[in-house]
C-alpha positions as CSV (number, residue, x, y, z in Angstrom):
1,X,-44.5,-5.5,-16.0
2,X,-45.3,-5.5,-12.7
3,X,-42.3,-7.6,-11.4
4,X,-40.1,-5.6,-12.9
5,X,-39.7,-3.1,-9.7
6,X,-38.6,-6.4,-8.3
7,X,-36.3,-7.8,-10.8
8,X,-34.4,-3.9,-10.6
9,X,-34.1,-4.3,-6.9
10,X,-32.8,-7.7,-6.9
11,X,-29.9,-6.3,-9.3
12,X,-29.3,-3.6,-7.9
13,X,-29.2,-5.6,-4.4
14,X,-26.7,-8.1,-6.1
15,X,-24.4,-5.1,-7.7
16,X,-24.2,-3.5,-3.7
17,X,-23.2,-6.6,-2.3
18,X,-20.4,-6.7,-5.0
19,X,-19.0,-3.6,-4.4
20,X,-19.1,-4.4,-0.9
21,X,-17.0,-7.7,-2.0
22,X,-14.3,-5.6,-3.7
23,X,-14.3,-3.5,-0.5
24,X,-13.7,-6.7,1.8
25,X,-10.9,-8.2,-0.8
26,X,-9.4,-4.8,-1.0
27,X,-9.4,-3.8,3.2
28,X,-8.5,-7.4,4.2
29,X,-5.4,-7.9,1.9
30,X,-4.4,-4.8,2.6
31,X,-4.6,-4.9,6.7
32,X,-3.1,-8.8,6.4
33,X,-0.1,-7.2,4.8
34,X,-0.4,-4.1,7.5
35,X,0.0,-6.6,10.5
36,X,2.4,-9.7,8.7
37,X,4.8,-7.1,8.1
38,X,5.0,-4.4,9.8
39,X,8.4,-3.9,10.6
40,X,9.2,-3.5,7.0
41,X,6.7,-0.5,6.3
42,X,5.9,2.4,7.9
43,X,1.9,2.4,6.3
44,X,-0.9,3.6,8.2
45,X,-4.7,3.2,7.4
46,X,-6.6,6.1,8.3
47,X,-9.3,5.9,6.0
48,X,-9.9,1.8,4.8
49,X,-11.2,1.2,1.4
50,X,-14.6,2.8,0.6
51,X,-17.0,3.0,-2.1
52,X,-19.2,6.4,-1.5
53,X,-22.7,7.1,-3.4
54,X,-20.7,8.6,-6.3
55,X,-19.7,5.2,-7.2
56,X,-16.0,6.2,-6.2
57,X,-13.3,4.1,-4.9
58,X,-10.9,6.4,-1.9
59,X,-8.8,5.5,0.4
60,X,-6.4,7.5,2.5
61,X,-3.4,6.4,4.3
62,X,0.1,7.7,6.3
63,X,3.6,6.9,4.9
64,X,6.7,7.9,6.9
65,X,9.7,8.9,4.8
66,X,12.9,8.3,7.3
67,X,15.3,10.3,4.4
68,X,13.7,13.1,4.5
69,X,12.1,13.3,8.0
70,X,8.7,13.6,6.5
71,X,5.1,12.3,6.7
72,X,2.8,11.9,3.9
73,X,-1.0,11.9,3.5
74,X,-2.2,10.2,0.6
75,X,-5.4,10.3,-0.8
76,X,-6.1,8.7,-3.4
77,X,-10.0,8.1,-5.4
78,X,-11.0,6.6,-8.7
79,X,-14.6,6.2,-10.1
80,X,-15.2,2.2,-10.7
81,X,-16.5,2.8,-14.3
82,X,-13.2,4.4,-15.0
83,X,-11.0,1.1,-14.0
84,X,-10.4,-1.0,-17.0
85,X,-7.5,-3.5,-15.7
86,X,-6.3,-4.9,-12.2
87,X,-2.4,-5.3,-12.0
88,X,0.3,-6.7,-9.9
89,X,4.0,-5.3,-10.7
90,X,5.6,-3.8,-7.6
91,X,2.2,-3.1,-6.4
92,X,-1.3,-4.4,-6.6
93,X,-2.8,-1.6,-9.1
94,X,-5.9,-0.5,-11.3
95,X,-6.0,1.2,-14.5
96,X,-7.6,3.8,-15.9
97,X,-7.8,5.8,-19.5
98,X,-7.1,9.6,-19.4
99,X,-5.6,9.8,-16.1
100,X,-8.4,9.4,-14.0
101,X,-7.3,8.6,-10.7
102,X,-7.0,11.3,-8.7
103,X,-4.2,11.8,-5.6
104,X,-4.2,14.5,-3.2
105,X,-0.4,14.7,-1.0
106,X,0.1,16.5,2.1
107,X,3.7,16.8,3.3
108,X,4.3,17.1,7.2
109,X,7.4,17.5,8.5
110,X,8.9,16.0,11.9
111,X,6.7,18.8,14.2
112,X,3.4,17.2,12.1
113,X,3.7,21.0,9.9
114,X,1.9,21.1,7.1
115,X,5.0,21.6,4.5
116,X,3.2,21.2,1.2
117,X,0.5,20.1,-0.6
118,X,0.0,19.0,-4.2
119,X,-2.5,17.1,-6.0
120,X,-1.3,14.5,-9.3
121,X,-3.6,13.2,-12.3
122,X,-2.5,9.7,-13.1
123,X,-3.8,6.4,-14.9
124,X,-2.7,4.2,-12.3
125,X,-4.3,3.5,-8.6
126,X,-2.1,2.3,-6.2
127,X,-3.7,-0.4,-3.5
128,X,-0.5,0.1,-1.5
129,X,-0.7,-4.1,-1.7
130,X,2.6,-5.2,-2.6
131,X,4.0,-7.5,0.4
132,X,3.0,-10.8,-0.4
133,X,3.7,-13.3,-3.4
134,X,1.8,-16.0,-5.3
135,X,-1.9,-14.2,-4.5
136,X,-3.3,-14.8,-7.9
137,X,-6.3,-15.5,-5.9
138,X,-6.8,-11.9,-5.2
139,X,-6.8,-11.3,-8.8
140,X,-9.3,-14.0,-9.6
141,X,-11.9,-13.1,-6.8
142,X,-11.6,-9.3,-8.0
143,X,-11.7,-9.8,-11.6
144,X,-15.1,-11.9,-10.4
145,X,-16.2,-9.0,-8.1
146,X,-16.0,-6.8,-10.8
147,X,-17.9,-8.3,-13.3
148,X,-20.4,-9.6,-10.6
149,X,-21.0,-5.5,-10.2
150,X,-21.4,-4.3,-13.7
151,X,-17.8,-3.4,-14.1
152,X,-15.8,-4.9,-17.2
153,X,-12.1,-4.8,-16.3
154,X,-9.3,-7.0,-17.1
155,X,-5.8,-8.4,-16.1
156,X,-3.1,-8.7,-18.4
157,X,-0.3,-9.6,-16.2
158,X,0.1,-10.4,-12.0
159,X,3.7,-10.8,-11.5
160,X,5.1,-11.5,-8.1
């Protein structure tokens, strides 16, 4: 029994360093695709991948929308025990039930004027990864991540 105090911390230790695995995977896939192809998007980080003491996954970035003149703010946070599958369609993407990802939008128009806000409920979590092909490695080393951390998620499809 008196190990025990030390077996917790040594799982808890190995859970941390997980989650700070899926944050590295996350952050440098996305900043690879940031700088090999930045002439074809109009992404900004402002806030990287981060995992905060609620056990939530956030980030926040910039889009610029040439059509309509606009800039976006995009929010968006998920708790980890909520994500039950890791994706690749258009974009890199985890899955929730119930519509548990949360997005929060502000709108800014060309003189940076707050325009509108709006906040959507969805099931989906968007990485904002969706530049390069053939990275099933990604989805190995985060299905691995994941499971390394506590989390049970799974991956039905990765389609480039």
């Amino acid at each position: 029994m008196k190990y025990f105090p030390f077996v917790l911390l040594f799982f808890f230790k190995v859970a941390l360093s997980q989650e700070n695995k899926i944050l590295n995977l996350l952050n440098d896939q996305l900043l690879s695709e940031i700088m090999n192809y930045e002439h074809e998007d109009s992404l900004t980080v402002i806030q990287p991948f981060h995992i905060d003491t609620a056990k939530k996954l956030s980030f926040k970035v910039a889009k610029y929308n040439p059509n309509l003149n606009q800039k976006e703010i995009i929010t968006s946070e998920v708790a980890l025990n909520e994500i039950i599958g890791f994706i690749k369609d258009i974009n890199v993407i985890f899955s929730t039930e119930n519509n548990m990802v949360i997005k929060k939008v502000q709108v800014y128009n060309e003189r940076e004027e707050l325009i509108d806000t709006y906040q959507e409920h969805s099931n989906l979590f968007f990485t904002e990864i969706c530049k390069e092909q053939h990275n099933s490695d990604l989805q190995a080393k985060m299905l691995k991540a994941f499971k390394k951390a506590g989390y049970t998620i799974t991956s039905e499809y990765w389609f480039d």
